[in-house]
Each structure stands twice: as C-alpha cells, then as structure tokens.
C-alpha positions as CSV (number, residue, x, y, z in Angstrom):
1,X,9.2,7.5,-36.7
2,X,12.5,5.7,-35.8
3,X,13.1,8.4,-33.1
4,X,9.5,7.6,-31.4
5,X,10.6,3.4,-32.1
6,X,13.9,3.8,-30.2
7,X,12.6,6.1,-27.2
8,X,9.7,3.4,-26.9
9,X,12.4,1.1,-27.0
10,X,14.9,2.6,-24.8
11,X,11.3,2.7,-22.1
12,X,10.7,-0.7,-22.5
13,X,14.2,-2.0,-21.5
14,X,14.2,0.6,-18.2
15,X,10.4,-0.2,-17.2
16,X,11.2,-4.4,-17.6
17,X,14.6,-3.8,-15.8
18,X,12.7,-1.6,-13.2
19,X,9.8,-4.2,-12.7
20,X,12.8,-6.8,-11.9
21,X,13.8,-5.0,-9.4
22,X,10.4,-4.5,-8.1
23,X,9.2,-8.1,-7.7
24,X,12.6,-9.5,-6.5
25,X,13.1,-7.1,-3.5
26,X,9.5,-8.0,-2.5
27,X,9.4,-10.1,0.8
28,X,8.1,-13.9,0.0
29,X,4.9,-15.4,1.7
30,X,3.7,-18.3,2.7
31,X,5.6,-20.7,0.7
32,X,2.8,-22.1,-1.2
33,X,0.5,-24.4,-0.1
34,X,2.7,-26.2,2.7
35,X,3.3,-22.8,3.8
36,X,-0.3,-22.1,4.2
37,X,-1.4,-25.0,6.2
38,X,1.3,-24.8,8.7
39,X,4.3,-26.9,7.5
40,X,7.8,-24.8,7.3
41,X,6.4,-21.3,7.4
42,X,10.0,-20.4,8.8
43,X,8.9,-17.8,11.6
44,X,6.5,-15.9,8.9
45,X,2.9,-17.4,10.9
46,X,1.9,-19.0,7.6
47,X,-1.3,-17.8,5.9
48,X,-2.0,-15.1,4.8
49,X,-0.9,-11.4,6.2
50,X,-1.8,-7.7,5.1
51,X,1.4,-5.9,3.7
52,X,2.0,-2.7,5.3
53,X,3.9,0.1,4.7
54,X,7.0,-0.1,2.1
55,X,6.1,-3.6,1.2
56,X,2.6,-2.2,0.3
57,X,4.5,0.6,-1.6
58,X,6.2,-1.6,-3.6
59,X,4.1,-4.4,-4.4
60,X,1.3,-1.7,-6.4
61,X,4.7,0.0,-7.7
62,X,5.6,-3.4,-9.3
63,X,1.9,-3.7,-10.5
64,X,1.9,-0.2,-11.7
65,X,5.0,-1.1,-14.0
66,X,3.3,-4.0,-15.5
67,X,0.7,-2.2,-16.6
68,X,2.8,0.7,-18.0
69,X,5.1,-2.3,-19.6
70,X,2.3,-3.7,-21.3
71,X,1.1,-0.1,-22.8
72,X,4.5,0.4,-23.8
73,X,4.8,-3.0,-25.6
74,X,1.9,-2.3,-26.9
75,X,2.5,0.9,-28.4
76,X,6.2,0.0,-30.0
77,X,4.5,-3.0,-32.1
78,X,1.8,0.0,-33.6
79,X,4.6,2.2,-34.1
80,X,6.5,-0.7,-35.8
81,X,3.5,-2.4,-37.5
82,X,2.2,1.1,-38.3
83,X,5.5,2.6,-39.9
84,X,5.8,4.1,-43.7
C-alpha cells in the first residue's frame, strides 16, 4: 500500500506542476469588467472572443488536468484513509 501512496503521490505533484503550466501560458482576456465594456482592452477588441487553435488546445488540456488532479486527490486520501 505505501508503493500505490507514493506513485499517487509522485502523480499529484507532476499533474499540479503540469496544470501550472497549463493556466499560465494561456493568453489573458478581457481584463475583467473594464476590459469588457471598452476601457484598456490593450489592442485585444475587448469582449469576448472564441479561442482557436492551440489556445483552444490548451485551455481543455488545463481543464482536463483538473479533473484528473481532483481524482488523483481524491484517490491518495482513500488510499491513506483506507490503509491497514
């Protein structure tokens, strides 16, 4: 059991390092409200825009890692609640 409580570890660390990664190479929007409504969109339009392509890519790969992040972490406190 302390094998399976260090790999789930060991996963945990890489897929929260890994999601990181993910959200802080994505492009920002809008800058909030002001951003919205016109004031100091900085060249971007303002509003709201589709993502396309790589930004698409990575913004459901950074989604995708949540989720496995949260099975993960949800899996290591069984395993540690769960050990004899």
């Amino acid at each position: 059991m302390d094998k399976v409580r260090s790999a789930l570890i060991i996963l945990e660390v890489t897929i929260g390092v890994l999601m990181m990664v993910s959200i802080l190479v994505q492009t920002p929007k809008a800058t909030g409200l002001g951003g919205t409504i016109g004031g100091g969109d900085g060249g971007l339009g303002g509003g709201y825009r589709t993502r396309r392509g790589l930004e698409r890519q990575i913004y459901w790969t950074s989604w995708v890692l949540v989720a496995g992040f949260l099975l993960v972490s949800i899996a290591n406190i069984w395993v540690t609640t769960h050990a004899k």
